[in-house]
C-alpha positions as CSV (number, residue, x, y, z in Angstrom):
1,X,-22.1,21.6,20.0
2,X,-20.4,21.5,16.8
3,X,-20.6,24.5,14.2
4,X,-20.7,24.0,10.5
5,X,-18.3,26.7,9.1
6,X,-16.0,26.9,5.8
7,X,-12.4,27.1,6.5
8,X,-9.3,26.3,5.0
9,X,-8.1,23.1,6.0
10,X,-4.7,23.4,7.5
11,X,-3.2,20.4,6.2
12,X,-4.4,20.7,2.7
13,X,-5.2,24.0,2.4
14,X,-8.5,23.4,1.1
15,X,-11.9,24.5,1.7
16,X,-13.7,22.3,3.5
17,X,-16.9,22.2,5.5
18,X,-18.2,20.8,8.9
19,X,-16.9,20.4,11.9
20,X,-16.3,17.5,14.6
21,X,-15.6,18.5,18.6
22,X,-12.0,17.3,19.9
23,X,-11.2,17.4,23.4
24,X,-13.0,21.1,23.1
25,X,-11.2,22.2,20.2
26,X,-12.7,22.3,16.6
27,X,-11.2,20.5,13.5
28,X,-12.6,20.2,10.0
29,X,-12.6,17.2,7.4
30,X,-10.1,17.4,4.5
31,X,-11.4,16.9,1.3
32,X,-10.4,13.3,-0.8
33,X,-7.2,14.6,-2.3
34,X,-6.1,15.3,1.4
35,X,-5.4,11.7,1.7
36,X,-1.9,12.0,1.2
37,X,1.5,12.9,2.4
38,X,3.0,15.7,1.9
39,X,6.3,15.3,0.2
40,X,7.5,19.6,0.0
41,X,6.7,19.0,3.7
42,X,8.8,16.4,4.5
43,X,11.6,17.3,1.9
44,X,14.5,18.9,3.9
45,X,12.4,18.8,7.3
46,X,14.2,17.4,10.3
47,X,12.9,14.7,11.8
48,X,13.8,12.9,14.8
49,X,12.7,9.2,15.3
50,X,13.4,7.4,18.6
51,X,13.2,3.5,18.0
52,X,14.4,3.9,14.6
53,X,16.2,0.1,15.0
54,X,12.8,-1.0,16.0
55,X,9.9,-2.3,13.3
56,X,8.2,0.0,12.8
57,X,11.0,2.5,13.7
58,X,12.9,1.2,10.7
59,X,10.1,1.1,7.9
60,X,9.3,4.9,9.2
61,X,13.0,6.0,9.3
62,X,13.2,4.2,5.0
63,X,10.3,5.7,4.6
64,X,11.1,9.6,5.7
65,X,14.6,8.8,4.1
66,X,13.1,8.0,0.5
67,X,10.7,11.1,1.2
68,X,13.9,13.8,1.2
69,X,13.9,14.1,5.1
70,X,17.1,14.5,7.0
71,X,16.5,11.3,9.6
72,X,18.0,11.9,13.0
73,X,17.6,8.0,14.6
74,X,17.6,7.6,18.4
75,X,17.4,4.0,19.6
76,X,19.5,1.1,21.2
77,X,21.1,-1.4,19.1
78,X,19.0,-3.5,16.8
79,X,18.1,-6.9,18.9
80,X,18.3,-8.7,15.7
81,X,20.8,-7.7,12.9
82,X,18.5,-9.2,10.5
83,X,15.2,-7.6,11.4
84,X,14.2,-4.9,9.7
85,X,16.5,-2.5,10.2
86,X,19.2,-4.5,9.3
87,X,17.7,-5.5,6.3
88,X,17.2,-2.3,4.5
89,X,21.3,-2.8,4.3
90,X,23.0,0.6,4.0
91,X,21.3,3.4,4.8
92,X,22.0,6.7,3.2
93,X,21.7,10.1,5.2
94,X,20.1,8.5,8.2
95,X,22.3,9.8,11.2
96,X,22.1,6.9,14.2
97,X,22.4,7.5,17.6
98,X,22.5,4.5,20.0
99,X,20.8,5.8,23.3
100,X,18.9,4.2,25.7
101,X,15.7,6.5,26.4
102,X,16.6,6.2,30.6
103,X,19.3,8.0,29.8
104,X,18.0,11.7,30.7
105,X,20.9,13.4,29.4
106,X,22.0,11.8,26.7
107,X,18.6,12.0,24.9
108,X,19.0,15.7,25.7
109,X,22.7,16.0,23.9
110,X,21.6,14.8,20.9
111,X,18.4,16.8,20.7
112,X,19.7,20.1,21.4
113,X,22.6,18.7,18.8
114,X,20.8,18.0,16.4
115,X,17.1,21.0,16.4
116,X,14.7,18.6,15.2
117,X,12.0,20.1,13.1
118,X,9.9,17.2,14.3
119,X,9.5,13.9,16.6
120,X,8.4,10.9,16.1
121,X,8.3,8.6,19.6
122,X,8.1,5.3,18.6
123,X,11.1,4.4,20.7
124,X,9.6,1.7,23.2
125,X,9.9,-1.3,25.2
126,X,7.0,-2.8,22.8
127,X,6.0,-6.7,24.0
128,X,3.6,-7.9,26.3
129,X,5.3,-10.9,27.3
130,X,8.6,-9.1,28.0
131,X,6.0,-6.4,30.1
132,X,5.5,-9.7,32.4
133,X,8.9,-10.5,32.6
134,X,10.5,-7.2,33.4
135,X,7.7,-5.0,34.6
136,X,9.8,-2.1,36.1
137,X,12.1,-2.0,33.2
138,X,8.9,-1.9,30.7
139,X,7.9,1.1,32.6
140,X,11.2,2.9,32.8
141,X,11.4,2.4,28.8
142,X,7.8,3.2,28.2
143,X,7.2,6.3,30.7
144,X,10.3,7.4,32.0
145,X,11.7,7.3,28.2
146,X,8.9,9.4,27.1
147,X,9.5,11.9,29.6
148,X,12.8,12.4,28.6
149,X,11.9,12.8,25.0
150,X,9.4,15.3,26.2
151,X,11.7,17.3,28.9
152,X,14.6,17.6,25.5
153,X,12.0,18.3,23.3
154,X,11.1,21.6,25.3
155,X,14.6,23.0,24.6
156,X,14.4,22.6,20.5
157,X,14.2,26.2,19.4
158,X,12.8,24.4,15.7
159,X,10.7,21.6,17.2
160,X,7.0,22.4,15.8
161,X,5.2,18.7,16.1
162,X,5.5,15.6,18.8
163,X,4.0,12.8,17.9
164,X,4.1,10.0,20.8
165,X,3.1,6.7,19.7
166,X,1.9,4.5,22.5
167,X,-0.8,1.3,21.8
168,X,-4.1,0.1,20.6
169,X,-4.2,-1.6,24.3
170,X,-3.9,1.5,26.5
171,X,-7.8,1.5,27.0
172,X,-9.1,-0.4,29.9
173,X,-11.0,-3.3,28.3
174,X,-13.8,-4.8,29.8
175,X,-13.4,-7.2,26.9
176,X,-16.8,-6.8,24.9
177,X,-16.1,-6.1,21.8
178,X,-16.8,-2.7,20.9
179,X,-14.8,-0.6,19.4
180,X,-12.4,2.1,21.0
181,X,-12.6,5.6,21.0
182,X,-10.5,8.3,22.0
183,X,-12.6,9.2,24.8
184,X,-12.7,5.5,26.2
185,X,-11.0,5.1,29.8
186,X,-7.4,4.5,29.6
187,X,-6.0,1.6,31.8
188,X,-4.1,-1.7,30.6
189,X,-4.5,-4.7,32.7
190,X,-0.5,-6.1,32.1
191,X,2.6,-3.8,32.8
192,X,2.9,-3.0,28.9
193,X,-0.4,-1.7,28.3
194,X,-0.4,-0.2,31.1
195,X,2.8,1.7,30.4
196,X,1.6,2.8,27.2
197,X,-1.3,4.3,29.5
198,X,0.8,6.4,31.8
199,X,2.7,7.3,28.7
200,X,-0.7,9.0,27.5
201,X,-0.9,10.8,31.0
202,X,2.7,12.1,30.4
203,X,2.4,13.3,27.3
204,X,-1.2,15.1,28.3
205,X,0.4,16.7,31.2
206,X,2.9,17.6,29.6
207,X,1.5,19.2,26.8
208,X,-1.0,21.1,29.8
209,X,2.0,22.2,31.6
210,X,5.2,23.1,29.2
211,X,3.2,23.4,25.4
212,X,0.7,25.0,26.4
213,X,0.4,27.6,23.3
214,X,1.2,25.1,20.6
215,X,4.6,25.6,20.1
216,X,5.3,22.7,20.3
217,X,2.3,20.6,19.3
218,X,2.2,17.3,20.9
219,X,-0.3,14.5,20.2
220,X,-0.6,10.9,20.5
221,X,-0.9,7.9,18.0
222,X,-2.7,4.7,19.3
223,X,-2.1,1.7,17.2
224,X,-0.9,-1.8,17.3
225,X,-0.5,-5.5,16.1
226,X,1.1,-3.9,12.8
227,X,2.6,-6.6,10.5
228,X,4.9,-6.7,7.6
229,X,8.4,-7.6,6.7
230,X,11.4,-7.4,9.0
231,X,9.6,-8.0,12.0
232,X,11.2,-10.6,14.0
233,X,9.6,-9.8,17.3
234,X,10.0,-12.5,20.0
235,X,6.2,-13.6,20.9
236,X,4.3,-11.7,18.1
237,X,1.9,-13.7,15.6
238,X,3.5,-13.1,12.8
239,X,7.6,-13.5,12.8
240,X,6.0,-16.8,15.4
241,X,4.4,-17.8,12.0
242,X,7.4,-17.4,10.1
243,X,9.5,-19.4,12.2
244,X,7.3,-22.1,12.4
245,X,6.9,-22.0,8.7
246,X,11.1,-21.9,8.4
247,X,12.1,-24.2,11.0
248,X,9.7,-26.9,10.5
249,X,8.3,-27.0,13.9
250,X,4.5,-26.6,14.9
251,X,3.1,-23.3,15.8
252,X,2.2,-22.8,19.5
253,X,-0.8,-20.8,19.9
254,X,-1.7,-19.2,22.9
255,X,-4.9,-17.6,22.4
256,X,-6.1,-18.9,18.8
257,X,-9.5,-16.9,19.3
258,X,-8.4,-13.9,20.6
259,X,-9.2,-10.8,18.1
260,X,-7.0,-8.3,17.1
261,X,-6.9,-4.8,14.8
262,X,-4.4,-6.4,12.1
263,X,-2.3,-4.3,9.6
264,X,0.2,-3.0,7.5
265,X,2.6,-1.9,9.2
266,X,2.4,1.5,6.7
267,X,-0.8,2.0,7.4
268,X,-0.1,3.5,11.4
269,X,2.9,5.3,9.8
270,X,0.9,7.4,7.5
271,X,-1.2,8.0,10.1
272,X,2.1,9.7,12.4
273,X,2.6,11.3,9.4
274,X,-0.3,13.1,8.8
275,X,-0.6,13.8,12.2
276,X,2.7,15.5,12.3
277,X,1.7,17.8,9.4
278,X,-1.9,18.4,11.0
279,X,0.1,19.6,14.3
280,X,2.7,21.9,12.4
281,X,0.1,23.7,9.9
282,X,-2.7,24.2,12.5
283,X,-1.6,23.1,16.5
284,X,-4.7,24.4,18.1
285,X,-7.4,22.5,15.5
286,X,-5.2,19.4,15.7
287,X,-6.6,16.2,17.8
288,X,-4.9,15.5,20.9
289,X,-5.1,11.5,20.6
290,X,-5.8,9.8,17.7
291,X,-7.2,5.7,16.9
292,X,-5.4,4.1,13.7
293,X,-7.0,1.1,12.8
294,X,-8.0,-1.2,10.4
295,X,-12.0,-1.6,9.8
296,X,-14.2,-3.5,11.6
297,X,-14.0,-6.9,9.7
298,X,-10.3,-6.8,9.4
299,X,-10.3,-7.4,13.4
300,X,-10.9,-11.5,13.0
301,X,-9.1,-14.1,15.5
302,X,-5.2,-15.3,15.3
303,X,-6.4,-18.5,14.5
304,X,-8.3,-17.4,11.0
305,X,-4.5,-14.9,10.6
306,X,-2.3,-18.6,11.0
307,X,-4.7,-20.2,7.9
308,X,-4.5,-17.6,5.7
309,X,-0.4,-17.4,6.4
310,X,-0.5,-20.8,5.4
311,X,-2.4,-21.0,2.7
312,X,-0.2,-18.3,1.2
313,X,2.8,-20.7,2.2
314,X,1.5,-23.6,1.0
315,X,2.2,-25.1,3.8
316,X,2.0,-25.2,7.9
317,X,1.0,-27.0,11.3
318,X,-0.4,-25.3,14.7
319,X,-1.2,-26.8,17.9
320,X,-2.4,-25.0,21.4
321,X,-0.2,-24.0,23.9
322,X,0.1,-26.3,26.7
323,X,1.0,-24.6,29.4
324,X,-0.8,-21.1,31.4
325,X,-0.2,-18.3,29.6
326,X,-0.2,-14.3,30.9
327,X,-3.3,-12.9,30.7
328,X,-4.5,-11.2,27.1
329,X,-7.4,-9.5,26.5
330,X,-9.8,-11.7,24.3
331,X,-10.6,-9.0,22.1
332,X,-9.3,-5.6,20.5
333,X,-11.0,-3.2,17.9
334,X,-10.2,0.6,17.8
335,X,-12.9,3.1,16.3
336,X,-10.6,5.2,13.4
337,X,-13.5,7.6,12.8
338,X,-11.4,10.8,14.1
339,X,-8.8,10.0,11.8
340,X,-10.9,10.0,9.1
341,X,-12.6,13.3,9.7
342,X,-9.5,15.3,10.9
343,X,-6.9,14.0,8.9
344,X,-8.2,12.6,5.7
345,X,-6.7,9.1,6.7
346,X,-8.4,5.7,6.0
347,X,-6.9,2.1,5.5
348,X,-5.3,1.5,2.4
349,X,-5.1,-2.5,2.3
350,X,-7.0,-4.9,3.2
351,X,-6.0,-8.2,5.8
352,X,-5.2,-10.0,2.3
353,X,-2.9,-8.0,0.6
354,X,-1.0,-7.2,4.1
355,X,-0.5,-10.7,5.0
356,X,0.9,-11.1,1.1
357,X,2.9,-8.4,1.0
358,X,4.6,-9.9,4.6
359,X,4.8,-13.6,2.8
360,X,6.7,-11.7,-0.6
361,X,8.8,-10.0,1.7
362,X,10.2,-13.3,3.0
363,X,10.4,-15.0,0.0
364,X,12.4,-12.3,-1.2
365,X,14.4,-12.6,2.2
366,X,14.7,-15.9,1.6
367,X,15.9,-15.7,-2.0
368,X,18.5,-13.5,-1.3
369,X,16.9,-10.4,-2.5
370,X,17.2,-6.8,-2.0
371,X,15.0,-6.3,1.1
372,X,15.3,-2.2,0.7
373,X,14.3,-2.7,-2.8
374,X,11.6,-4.7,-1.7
375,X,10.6,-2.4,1.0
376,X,10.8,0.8,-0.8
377,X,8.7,-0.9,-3.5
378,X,5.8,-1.3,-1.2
379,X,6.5,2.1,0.0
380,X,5.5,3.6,-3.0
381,X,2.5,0.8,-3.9
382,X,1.0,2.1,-0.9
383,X,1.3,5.6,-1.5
384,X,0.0,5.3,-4.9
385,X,-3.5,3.4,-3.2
386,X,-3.5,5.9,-0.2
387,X,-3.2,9.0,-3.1
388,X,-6.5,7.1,-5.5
């Protein structure tokens, strides 16, 4: 059972009451003002990020870049040179490395080259469809790559925090609706969830067998169907919405009920963040897995996503798919109480404002704007609703 102590919170440093049982290990609730990032932490820090030419890769690497933090990337080329990535034009102390994550050694050279401070595994083969597609090549990305990451990590004399991000689908589903918890049983029924699973086993037994003591901390980050600009995804809702919308042609829908967590694509990235600090300034306390998702009623189907798209527009037509589709669960809600209670974090925006922030971003796009400016714009928008 849980006991209610005082103790000084080791993100915040604040005193702070009562306690919540994780995986057998204690942590506390920060305190309101805990909501936050730390920028003296991340000033200066080191901070590896595998999948930096990735979505969300990208908007963490600008992000951590604005912050003061020296970026070390670690990815394979951009797919699309106008994605997000791309868009944020030239970037200015980011150092890129173009490796693929199979490769054992090479992900080894440039951590021992470069002593990260910290990781951030985002780096991922990330679709569902492409899962069916290439199934063993999804699970050489996906597990294979995070062992790798994990075996160079263990030589870092500096490393103090792993963060491995895997998925809001690694939890088998029985497809009724409630909501997720870290405890749930992991599983995936398709070859991506299902190598976002195994990634969790790999990170647990690794953590069990080589970090043992702390040093490093490792934890996982489950989150998914993040949205925002520069995503251009092939067979994800949104950059599906935006071509429709640009190329005149009808959306094809292939599961207009189905339910997902939607949002910002910031919101997860705090998150990581927070996480990171929690693992450097108190290893032991820090969760082991943690949910980051929107509330409840932000979790409505892609059909009621498409109309609201639209209506932003002004404009927009959607049929059904007509052919079989892969399987996809019908529904998808994750329970982000533990984030909450052991790292201060709670969603920001709501459905609204992240679908309009998206639809600005490609108007600006498409008015030839400056997407970084943009970008970092709504970088610090956020942070100043996260910090209220």
């Amino acid at each position: 059972m849980p006991v209610a102590v005082r103790f000084a919170c080791g993100v915040c440093r604040s005193f702070v009451s009562g306690w919540a049982t994780v995986d057998g290990e204690s942590v506390g609730a920060c305190p309101p003002e805990a909501f936050r990032v730390n920028s003296d932490f991340w000033s200066g820090r080191r901070v590896l990020i595998t999948g930096h030419t990735g979505f969300k890769g990208a908007w963490l690497a600008l992000w951590l870049e604005h912050a003061g933090a020296a970026v070390i990337g670690l990815a394979l080329e951009p797919e699309d040179p106008n994605a997000a990535f791309g868009a944020f034009g030239e970037w200015k102390s980011l150092r890129s490395h173009i490796v693929d994550l199979r490769d054992a050694e090479a992900v080894a050279r440039v951590i021992a080259a470069t002593d990260p401070q910290t990781i951030l595994h985002l780096g991922a083969q990330a679709l569902v469809r492409r899962g069916y597609a290439d199934p063993v090549g999804t699970y050489a990305v996906n597990v294979l790559g995070t062992a790798n990451v994990l075996a160079g990590a263990a030589t870092a004399p500096s490393l103090e925090a792993i963060v491995v991000v895997t998925s809001d689908k690694v939890y088998a589903n029985p497809g009724n609706g409630r909501a997720f918890t870290e405890d749930d049983r992991l599983g995936g029924s398709d070859p991506y969830s299902n190598s976002k699973s195994c990634a969790e086993l790999v990170a647990a037994a690794w953590r069990q067998s080589f970090f043992l003591s702390g040093s490093p901390a490792l934890a996982t980050a489950r989150a998914g169907n993040v949205i925002g600009g520069g995503d251009r995804g092939d067979g994800r809702l949104v950059p599906d919405i935006r071509r429709s919308l640009t190329g005149g042609a009808p959306l094809r829908l292939r599961y207009p009920q189905a339910t997902r967590p939607w949002q910002f694509v910031l919101e997860p990235l705090w998150g990581y963040l927070l996480l990171a600090e929690r693992l450097a300034a108190a290893p032991h306390a820090a969760p082991h897995a943690v949910n980051f998702g929107p509330d409840a009623a932000e979790a409505i189907p892609v059909v009621q996503v498409v109309g609201r798209v639209f209506g932003l527009w002004g404009d927009g037509e959607w049929t059904d798919e007509d052919k079989e589709q892969p399987h996809e669960a019908d529904s998808l809600c994750l329970d982000a109480s533990l984030a909450h209670t052991a790292l201060g974090w709670r969603p920001v925006l709501d459905l609204d404002t992240a679908l309009a922030w998206t639809v600005e971003w490609w108007r600006a796009e498409a008015a030839g704007a400056d997407c970084r400016k943009v970008a970092l714009g709504q970088i610090e928008a956020y942070r100043a609703r996260a910090a209220s």
